[in-house]
C-alpha positions as CSV (number, residue, x, y, z in Angstrom):
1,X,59.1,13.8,40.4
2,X,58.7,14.8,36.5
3,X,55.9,12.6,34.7
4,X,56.9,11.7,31.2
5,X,53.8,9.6,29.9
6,X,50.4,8.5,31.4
7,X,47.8,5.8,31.0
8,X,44.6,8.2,30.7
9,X,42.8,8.3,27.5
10,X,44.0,11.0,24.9
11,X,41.1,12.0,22.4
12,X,42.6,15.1,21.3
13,X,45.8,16.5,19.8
14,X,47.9,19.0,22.8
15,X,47.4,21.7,20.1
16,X,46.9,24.3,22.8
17,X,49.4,22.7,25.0
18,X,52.1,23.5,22.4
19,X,50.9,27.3,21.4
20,X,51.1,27.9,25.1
21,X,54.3,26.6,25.6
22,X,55.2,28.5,22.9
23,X,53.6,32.0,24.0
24,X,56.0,31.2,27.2
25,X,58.8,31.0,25.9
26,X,58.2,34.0,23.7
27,X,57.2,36.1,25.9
28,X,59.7,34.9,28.5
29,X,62.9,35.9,25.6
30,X,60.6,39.3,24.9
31,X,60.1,40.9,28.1
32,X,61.8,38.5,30.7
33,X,65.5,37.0,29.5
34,X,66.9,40.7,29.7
35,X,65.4,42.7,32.5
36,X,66.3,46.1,33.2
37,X,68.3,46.8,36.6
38,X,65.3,46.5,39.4
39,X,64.3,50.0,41.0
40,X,65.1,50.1,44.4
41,X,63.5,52.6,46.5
42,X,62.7,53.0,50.8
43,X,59.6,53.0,52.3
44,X,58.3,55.0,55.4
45,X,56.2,52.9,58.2
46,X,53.2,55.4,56.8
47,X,53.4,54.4,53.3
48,X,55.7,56.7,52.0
49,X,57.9,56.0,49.6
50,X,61.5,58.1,48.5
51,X,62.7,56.5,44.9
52,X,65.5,58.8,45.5
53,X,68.2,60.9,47.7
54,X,66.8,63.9,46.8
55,X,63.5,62.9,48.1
56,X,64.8,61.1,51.0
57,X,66.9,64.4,52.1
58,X,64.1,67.0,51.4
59,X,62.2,64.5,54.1
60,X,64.8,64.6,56.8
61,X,64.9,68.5,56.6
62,X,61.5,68.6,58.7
63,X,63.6,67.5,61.5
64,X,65.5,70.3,62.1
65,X,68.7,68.6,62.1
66,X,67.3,66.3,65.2
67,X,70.2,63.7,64.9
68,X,68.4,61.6,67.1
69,X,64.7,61.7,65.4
70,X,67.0,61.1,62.2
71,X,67.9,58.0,62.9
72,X,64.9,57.1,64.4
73,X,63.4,57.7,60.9
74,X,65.8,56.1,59.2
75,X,66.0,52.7,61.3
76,X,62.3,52.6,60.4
77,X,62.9,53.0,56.5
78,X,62.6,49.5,54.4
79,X,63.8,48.5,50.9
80,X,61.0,48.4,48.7
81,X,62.5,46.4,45.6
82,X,60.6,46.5,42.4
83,X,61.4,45.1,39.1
84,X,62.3,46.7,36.3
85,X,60.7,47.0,32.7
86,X,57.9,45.0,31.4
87,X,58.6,42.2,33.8
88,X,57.2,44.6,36.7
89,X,54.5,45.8,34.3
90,X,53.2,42.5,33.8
91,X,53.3,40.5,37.1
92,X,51.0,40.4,39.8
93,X,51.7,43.5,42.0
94,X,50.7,43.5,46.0
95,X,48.5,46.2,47.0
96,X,47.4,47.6,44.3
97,X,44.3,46.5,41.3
98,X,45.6,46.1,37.9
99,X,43.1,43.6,36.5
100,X,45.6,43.2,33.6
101,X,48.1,41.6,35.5
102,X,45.9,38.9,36.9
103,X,46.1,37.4,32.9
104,X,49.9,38.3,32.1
105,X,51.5,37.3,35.0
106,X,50.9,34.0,33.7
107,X,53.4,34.2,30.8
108,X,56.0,36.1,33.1
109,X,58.8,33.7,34.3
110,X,61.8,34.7,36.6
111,X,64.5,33.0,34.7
112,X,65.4,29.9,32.2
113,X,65.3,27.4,34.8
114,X,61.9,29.0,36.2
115,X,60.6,28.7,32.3
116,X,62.0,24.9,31.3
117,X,60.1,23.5,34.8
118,X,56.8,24.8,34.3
119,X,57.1,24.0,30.6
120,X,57.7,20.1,31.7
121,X,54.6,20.4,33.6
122,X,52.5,22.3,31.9
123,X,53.2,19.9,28.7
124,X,52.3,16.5,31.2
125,X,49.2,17.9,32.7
126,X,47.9,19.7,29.7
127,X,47.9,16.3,27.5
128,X,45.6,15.0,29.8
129,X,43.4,18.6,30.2
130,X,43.3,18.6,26.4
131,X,43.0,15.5,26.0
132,X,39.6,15.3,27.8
133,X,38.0,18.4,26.6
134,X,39.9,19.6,23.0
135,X,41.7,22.9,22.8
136,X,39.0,24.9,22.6
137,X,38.4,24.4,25.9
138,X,41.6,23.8,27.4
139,X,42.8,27.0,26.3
140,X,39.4,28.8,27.9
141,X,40.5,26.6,31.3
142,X,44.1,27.4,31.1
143,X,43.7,31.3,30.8
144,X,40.0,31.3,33.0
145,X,42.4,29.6,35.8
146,X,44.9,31.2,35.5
147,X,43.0,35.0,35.3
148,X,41.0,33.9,38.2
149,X,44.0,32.9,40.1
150,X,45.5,36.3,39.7
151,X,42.5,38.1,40.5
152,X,42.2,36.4,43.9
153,X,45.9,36.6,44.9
154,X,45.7,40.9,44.0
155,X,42.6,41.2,45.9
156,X,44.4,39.4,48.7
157,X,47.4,41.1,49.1
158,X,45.0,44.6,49.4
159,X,43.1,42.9,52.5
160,X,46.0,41.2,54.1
161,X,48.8,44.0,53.2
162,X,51.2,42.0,51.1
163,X,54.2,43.7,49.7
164,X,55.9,42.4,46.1
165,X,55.1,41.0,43.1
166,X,53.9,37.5,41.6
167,X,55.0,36.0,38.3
168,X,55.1,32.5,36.7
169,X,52.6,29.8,35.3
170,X,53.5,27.8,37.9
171,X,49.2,28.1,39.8
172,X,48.1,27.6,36.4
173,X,50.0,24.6,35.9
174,X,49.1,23.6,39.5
175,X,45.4,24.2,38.2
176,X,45.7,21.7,35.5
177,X,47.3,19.4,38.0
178,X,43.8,19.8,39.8
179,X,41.7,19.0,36.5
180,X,43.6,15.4,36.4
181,X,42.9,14.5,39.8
182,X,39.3,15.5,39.1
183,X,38.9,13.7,35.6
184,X,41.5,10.9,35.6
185,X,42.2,10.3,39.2
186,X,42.9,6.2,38.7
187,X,45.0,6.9,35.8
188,X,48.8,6.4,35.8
189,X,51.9,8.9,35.5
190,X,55.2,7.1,34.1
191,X,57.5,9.3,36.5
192,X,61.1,9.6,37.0
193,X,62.9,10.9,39.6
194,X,67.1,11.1,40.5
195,X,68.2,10.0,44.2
196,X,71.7,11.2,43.7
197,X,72.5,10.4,39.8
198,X,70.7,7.5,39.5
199,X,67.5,7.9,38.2
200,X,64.3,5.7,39.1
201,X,61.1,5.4,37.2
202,X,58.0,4.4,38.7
203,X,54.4,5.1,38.1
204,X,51.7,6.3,40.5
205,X,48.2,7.3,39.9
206,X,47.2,10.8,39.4
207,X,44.9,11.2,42.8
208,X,48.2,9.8,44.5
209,X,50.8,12.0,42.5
210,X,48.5,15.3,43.2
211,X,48.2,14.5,47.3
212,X,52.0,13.9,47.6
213,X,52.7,17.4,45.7
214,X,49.5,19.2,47.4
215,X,50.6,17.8,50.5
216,X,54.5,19.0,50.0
217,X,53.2,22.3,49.4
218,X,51.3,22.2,52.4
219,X,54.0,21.2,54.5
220,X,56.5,23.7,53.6
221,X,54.0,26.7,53.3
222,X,53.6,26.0,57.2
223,X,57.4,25.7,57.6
224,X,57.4,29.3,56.6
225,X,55.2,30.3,59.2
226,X,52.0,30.2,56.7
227,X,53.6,33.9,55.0
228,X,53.6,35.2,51.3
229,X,55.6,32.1,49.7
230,X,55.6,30.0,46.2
231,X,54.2,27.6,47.6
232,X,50.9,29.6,48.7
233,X,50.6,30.6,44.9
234,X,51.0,27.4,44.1
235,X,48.1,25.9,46.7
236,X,46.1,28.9,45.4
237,X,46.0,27.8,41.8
238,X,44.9,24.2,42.9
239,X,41.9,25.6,44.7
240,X,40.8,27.9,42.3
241,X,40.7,24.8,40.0
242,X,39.4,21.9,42.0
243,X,35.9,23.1,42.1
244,X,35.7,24.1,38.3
245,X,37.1,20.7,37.3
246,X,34.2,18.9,39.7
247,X,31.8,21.3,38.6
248,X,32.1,20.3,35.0
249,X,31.6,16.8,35.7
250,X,28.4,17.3,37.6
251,X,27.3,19.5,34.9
252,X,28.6,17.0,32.0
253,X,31.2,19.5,30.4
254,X,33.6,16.6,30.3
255,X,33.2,12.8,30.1
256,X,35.4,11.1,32.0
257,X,33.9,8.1,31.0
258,X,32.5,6.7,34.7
259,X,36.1,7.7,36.3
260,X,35.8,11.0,37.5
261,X,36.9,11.7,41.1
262,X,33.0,11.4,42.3
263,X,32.9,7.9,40.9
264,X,36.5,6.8,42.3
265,X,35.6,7.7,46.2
266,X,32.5,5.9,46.0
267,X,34.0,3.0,44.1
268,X,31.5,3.1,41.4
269,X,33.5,3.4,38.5
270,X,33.0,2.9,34.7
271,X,29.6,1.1,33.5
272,X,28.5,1.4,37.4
273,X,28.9,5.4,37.9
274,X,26.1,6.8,38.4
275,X,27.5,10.4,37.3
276,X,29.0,8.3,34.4
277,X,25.3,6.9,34.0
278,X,23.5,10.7,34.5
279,X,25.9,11.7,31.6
280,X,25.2,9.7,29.4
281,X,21.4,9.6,29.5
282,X,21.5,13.7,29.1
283,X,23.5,13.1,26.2
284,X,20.8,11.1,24.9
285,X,17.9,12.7,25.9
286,X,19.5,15.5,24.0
287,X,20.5,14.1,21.5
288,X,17.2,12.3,20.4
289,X,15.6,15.7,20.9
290,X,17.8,17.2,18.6
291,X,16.7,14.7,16.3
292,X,13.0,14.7,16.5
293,X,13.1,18.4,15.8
294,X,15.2,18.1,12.9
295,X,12.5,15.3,11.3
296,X,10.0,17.6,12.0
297,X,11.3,20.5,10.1
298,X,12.4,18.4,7.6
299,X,9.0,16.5,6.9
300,X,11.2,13.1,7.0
301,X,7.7,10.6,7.7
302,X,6.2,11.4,4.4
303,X,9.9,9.9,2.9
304,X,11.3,6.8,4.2
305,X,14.3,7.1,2.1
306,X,15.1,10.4,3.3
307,X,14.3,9.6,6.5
308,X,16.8,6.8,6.6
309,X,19.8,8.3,5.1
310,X,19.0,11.2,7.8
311,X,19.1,8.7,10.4
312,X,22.5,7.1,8.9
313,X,23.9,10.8,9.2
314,X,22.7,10.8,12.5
315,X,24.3,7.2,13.4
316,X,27.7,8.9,11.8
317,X,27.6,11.7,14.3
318,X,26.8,10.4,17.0
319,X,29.8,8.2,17.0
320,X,31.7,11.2,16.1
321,X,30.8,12.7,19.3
322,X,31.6,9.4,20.8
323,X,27.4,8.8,21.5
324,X,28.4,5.2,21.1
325,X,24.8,3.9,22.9
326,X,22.9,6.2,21.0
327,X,24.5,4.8,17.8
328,X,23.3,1.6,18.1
329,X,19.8,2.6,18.8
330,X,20.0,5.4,15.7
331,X,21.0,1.7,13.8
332,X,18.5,-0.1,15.0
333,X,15.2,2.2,13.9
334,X,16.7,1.8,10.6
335,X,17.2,-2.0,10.6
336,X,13.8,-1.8,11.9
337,X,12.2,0.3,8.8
338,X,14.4,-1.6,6.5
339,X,15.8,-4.9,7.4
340,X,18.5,-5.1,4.2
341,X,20.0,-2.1,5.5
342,X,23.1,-2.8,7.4
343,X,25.8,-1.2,9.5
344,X,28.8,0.1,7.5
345,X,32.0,-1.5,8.6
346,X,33.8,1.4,9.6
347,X,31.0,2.7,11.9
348,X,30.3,-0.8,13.3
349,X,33.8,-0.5,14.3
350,X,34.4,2.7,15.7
351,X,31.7,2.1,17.9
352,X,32.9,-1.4,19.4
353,X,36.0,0.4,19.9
354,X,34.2,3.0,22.0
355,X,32.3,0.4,24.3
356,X,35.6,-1.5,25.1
357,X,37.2,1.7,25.9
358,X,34.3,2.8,28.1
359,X,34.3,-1.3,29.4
360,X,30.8,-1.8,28.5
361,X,31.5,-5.3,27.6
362,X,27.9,-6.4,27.8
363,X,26.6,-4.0,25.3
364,X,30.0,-4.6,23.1
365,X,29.6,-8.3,22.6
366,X,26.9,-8.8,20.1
367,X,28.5,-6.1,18.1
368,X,31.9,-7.5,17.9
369,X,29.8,-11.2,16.8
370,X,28.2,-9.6,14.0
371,X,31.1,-8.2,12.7
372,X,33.0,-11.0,12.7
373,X,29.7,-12.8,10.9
374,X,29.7,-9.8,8.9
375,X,33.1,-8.1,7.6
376,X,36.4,-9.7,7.2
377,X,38.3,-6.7,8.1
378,X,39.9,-6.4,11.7
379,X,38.3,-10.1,12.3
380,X,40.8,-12.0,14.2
381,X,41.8,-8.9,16.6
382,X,38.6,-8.6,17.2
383,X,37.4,-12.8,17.9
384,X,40.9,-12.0,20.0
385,X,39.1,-9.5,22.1
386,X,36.3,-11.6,22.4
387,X,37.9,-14.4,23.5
388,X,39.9,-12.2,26.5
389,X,36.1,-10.9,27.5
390,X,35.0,-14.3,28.1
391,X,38.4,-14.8,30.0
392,X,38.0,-11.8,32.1
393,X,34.2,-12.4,32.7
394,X,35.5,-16.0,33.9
395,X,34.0,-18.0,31.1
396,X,36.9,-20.3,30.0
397,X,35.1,-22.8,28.9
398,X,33.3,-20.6,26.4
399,X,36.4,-19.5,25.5
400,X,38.2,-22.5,24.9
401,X,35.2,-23.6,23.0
402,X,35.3,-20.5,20.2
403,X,39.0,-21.2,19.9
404,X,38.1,-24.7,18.9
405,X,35.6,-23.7,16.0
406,X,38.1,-21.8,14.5
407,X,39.5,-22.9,11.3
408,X,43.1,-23.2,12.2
409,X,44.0,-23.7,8.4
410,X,44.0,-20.5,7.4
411,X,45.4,-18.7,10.2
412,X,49.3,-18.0,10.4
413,X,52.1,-18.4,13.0
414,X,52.0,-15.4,14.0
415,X,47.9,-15.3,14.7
416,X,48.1,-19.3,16.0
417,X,50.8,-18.0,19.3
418,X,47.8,-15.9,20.9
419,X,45.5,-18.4,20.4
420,X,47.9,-20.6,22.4
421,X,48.8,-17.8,24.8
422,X,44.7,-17.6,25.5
423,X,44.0,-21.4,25.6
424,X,47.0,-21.8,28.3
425,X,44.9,-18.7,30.6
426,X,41.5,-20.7,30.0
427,X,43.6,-24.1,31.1
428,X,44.2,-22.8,34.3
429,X,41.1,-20.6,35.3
430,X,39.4,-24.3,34.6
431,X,41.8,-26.3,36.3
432,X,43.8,-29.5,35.3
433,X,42.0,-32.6,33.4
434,X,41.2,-30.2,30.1
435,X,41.5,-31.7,26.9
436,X,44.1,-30.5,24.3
437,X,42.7,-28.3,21.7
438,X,45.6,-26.3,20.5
């Protein structure tokens, strides 16, 4: 099931995404597309191991010719296969601590088809990773998960005695997979998947998508009789990344906007989260505090005029951290200090736009009113959003009502068909028996 496009809310460019993607695939053509012949030794029950026949002969020697101890000894000898060239240098190797490896094995890939699949993944779950946090971040998350991952997996093999080698992005990947079912769990994937060679799209949400391919991995890790598999690694990498994705909720390292995977069990969600609710109330608190000591230094009481285009700088970056809330109050002290000083359109509208997306329709509403009362620009969309509020919030007679006092005259075809589109939903939340207005 590859997902090809999602539903959850993209604030950032996949910058990272595509310079990891691309540090793949380079190192994949560097060290991996032309590996040198794999070294092929055996390996004595004790440990020892003879890369060689000369080794192997100047062993058997001990036994006096003892043809029966010989091939006691050399029943009991097992392949130890090792790869060749950087690819061996670089991957994850049992038994031994090479705290390099737990970072490069990530970039090693065991082949093209190896490469393109975790490059399809690792492009559909880091839009959403990235999305949430910027590249920054992601690229900290990416490389933390994926080090810590490799650390865990080497000191594993030491305790339990695994033999081999690990390569491939594919627990990092698996650790991003995590992150979405932590931070978008409700949200969509567009997926599409073959059942012989006719393909089928479908969505399903990201909490559902991440059990069905935890769950696989589960499955078929126990089919194996629970022993050093893929699908281990890959069940690794989730777990390693579960906790840091929840953790940064809690701690408010991401916004998920009220739909994080706390706020989805306990159906709370949105406007009624309280972790949403916590996160946003620390972001004030530190935000105003950040603020208060920057009038201080500044001396901004003894200058009103300062003092206001400090707060309208304030009111600008707030919404550019997307501190919608704490916008309007930064507005409101200076409407309160000087009533003839206004919102600027732009802001007014950015931060509308941020309380629809977050659905806090209540706190939205008066906003959208005066900037229809205030600014032509973007007024019909938004009277058009208004009107679907009051639908949603079952008001239809409201509704119908503001449709009415428009002034029909000057709008055009094109913005008349969803008026009528709206006035047909109000005509049937009311019932039949309403007058015509459209």
């Amino acid at each position: 099931m590859i997902p090809i496009s999602t539903d959850a809310p993209i604030y950032h460019y996949p910058i990272a995404t595509v310079a990891m993607i691309v540090i793949n695939v380079v190192c994949f053509i560097a060290f991996c597309a032309n590996p040198t012949p794999p070294d092929v030794s055996l390996q004595a029950p004790d440990g020892q191991v003879f890369k060689n026949e000369d080794e192997l002969d100047h062993e058997l020697q001990r036994f006096n010719n003892n043809d029966e101890a010989i091939q006691v000894f050399v029943e009991s000898l097992k392949p130890k296969k090792k790869q060749g060239g950087w690819v061996s240098t670089f991957s994850v190797e049992f038994g031994t601590f090479q705290p390099w490896q737990w970072l490069t094995n990530n970039f090693m890939h065991a082949g093209w088809m190896h490469l393109i699949g975790n490059m399809v993944f690792l492009w559909a779950f880091g839009l959403i990773v990235e999305g949430k946090v910027g590249p920054y971040l992601f690229s900290l998350l990416y490389l933390g998960i994926g080090t810590l991952y490799g650390f865990v997996l080497q000191l594993s093999s030491i305790v339990i005695g695994w033999e081999g080698e690990a390569l491939g992005a594919s627990a990092a990947i698996f650790g991003l997979l995590a992150l979405c079912v932590a931070w978008a769990p409700a949200n969509e994937f567009t997926i599409v998947s073959w059942f012989g060679m006719q393909p089928l799209m479908f969505e399903i949400s990201i909490l559902m998508y991440g059990f069905f391919f935890l769950a696989q991995e589960l499955i078929f890790f126990g089919l194996q009789g629970f022993t050093m598999s893929s699908e281990l690694l890959h069940i690794m990498g989730f777990v390693v990344a579960l906790p840091i994705g929840l953790g940064m909720v809690r701690l408010g390292y991401v916004d998920c906007e009220g739909w994080d995977l706390f706020s989805f069990l306990n159906g709370k969600t949105g406007g009624e989260s309280t972790v949403g609710r916590d996160q946003v109330r620390a972001r004030e608190k530190k935000a105003a505090a950040k603020l208060h000591a920057e009038n201080i230094k500044a001396n901004l009481v003894s200058d009103p005029g300062v003092q206001g285009r400090q707060l309208q700088a304030q009111v600008e970056q707030a919404i550019d951290q997307g501190e919608f809330s704490l916008a309007v109050k930064l507005q409101n002290r200076i409407a309160a200090s000087n009533a003839t000083v206004g919102w600027k359109q732009n802001d007014l509208y950015r931060v509308i736009q941020g309380l629809l997306r977050a659905k806090s329709y209540a706190e939205a509403i008066p906003l959208m009113e005066r900037h229809i009362e205030t600014f032509d620009e973007h007024r019909f969309s938004i009277q058009l959003l208004l009107v679907k509020i009051w639908l949603q919030d079952q008001r239809p007679r409201k509704a119908l009502g503001y449709m009415q006092g428009l002034n029909h005259s000057f709008l055009s075809p094109e913005q008349m068909q969803p008026l009528k589109q709206l006035a047909a939903v109000a005509k049937k939340q009311i019932g039949e028996g309403v007058v015509e207005i459209l």
